[in-house]
N, C-alpha and C positions, 0 to 999 in steps of 0.2 A: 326256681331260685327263691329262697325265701328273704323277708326285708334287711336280715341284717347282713346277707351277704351282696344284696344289692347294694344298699347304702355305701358297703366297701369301694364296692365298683367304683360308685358315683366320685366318692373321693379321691380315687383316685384318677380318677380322669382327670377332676378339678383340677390336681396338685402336678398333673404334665402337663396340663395348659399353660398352666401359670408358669413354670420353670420357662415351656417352650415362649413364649412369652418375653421373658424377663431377657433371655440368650437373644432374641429378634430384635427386639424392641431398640430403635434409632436413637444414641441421643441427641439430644438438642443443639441443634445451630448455636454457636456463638457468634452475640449480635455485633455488627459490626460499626466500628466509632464513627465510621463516612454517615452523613446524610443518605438517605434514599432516592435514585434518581429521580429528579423531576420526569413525569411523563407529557411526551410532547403532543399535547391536545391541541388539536384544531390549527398546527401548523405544518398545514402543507400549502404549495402554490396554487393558486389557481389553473382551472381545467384552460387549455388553449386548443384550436382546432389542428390540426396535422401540419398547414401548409402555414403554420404561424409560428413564429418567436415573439416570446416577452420578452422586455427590457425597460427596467425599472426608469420613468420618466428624468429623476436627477443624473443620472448615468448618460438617459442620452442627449441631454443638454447639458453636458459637460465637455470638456477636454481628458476624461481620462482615459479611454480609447483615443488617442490620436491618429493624424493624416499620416502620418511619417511611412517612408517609404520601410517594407519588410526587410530589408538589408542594411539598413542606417546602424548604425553606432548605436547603443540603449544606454540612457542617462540612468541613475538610482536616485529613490527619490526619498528623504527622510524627511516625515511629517510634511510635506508641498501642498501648499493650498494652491489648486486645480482650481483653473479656470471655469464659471458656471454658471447657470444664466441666475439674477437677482432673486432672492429668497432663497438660496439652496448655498449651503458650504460646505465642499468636501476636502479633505483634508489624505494625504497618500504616501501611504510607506511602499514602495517597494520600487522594482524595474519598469521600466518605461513600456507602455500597453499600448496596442497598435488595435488597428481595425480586424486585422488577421487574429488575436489573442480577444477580441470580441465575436468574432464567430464560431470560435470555441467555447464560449463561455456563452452564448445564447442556446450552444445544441445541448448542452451538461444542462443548462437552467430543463430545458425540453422532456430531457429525460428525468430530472428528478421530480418531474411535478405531479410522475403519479403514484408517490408513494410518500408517506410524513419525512418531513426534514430534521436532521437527524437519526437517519437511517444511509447505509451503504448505497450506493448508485453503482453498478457493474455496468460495464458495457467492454466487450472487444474495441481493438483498435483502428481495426478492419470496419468495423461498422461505423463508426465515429467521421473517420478518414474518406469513406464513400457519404456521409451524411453533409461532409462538408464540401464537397465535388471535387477533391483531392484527387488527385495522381495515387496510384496503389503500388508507393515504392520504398522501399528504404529510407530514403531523406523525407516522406510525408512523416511516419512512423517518428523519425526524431524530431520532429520540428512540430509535433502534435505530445509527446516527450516533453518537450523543452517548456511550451506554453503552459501545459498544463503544470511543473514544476514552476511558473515564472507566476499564475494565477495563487497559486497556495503557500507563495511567499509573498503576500501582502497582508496591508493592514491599512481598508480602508472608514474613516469617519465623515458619514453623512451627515448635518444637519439642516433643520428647516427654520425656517425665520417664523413660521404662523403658528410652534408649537408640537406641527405634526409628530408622532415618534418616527425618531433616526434609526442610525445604525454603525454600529459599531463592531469591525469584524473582520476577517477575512473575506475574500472572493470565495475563493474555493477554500477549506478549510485542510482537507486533507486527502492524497493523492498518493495511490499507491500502485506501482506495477508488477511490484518483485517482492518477495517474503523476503522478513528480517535475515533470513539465511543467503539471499540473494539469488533467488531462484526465480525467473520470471511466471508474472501470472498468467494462466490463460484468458480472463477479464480482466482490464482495470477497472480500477475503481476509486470514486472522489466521494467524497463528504460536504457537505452546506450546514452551514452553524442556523438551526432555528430561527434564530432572533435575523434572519434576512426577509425574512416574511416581511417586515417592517417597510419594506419597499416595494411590497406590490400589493398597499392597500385599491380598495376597489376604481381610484381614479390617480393613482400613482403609478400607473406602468400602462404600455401602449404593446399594442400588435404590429410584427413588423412581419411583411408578405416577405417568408424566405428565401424562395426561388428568385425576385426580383435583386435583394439583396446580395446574392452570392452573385449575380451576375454583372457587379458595378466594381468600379474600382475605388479606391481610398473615403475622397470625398465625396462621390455622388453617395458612399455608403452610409456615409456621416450625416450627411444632408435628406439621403431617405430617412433613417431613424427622425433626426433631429423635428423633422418637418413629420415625420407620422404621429408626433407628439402633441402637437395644436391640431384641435378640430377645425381652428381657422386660421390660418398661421400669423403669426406677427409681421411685421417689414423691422429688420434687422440692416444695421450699415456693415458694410464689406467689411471694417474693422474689428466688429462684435463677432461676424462670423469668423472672421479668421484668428481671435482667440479661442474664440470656443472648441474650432474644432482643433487645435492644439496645433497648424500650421508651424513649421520651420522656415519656410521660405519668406519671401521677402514679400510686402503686399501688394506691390504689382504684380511680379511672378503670382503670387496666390490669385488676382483680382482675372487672371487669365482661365486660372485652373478650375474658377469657380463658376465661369461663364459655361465652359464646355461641359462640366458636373451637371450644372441646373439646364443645359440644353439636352443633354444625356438623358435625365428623368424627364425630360418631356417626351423623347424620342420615345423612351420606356412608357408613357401613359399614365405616370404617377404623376406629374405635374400637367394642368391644362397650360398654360403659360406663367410668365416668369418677365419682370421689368427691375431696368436700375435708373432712380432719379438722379440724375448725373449732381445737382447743387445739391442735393441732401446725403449723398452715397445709402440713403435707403435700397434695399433689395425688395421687394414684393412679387409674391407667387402666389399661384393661385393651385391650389392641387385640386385632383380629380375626386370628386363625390366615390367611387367606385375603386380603390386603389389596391384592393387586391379582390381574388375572385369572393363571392359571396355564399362558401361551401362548408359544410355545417360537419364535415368528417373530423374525429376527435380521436386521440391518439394516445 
């Protein structure tokens, strides 16, 4: 082949590239007027051991889990400043939260901690429902249904008197079982708004021994958190206890209930003992150095 019929060649290659080319060739995205999402660095929970639940320290020296019995009447609450120990102000939109709609809302915290917040958290019902030592029935399914729709209609405001950053937000943010078409999921799945991080700075949130908690009733459960929250606990009068843990009943009745709670968790091993200064209505306990097992399995 001589050069000028190469040369042809070459041109012509050039000139179906380029066609082939021009025919392929993507065009450009249009940009679009939203902001870019912010990416969620460095906000996920902290790691906890298997046999452990967090829970954000203002949370559980509050009333917003309360005692109330799981069958009572549920109050709604617009904007209620909750009851809470000094330095802490929280502030509550939504339906009336029980200790039962806190033990769901400790196993959801559980499962979302190992993955950034602001991501999907899947889990079955079935697994949820045994995690929480539920009955595997029909009425568990809706009543684990219900709370988890009663957690992602709220809107709660945390603040701190020393400055610390709050929080301002839902519980759960968003809770889904069934596609917009209405079709049930095989997982559900809930959503936690980022900005919840804000309450489990590194001395803002306590370990609470799970297996001990699910096996208490109302107040000893209140009174485990409450009291896993002081490395040394305070002396609290019967009166402060029984706003805090958000109590209905009357305070004798409560001053009864609160005896056999804090005899319960000594029974349990979480409290060494437990006194009430009859002229001061001081309560003082003494908990155990060792209050859940000291097991390093991470989940």
């Amino acid at each position: 082949m001589d050069n000028g019929n190469l040369e042809f060649l070459l041109q012509k290659i050039e000139s179906a590239k380029s066609s082939y080319e021009r025919k392929t060739k993507r065009l450009p995205q249009p940009q679009s007027s939203a902001p870019p999402p912010t990416p969620c660095v460095g906000k996920q929970l902290p790691l906890w051991p298997n046999f452990i639940r967090a829970l954000p320290n203002a949370l559980a020296r509050s009333a917003l889990f309360n005692i109330s019995n799981k069958a009572g009447k549920r109050n709604y609450y617009q904007q209620e400043q909750i009851a809470s120990v000094s330095g802490v102000t929280i502030s509550y939109t939504g339906q009336d939260l029980r200790q039962r709609d806190e033990d769901v809302f400790l196993q959801l915290l559980h499962l979302a901690k190992n993955k950034p917040l602001g991501e999907w958290v899947d889990f079955t019902a079935y697994s949820l429902v045994k995690a929480l030592g539920w009955s595997v029935n029909t009425r568990s399914y809706n009543d684990l249904r219900d709370i988890l729709n009663r957690l992602s209609a709220t809107n709660i405001i945390v603040m701190f008197k020393d400055d610390q950053n709050g929080y301002s937000g839902s519980l759960v943010r968003k809770f889904m079982w069934r596609t917009d078409a209405g079709e049930k999921l095989t997982k559900w799945r809930v959503y936690f708004e980022p900005e919840i991080i804000a309450l489990f700075a590194p001395t803002g949130y306590t370990h609470i021994y799970w297996e001990l908690r699910l096996s208490l009733p109302p107040l000893a459960k209140w009174l485990h958190s409450f009291y896993s929250t002081h490395e040394i606990p305070y002396d609290y009068k019967i009166d402060t206890l029984w706003k805090l843990c958000g109590s209905t009943s009357g305070l004798p009745q409560f001053r009864q209930v609160l005896v056999d709670a804090l005899n319960l968790l000594k029974e349990k091993s979480f409290l060494v003992g437990w006194g009430l200064d009859k002229e001061s209505g001081l309560v003082h306990v003494e908990r155990a150095d060792n209050h859940y097992p000291q097991l390093v399995e991470y989940s």
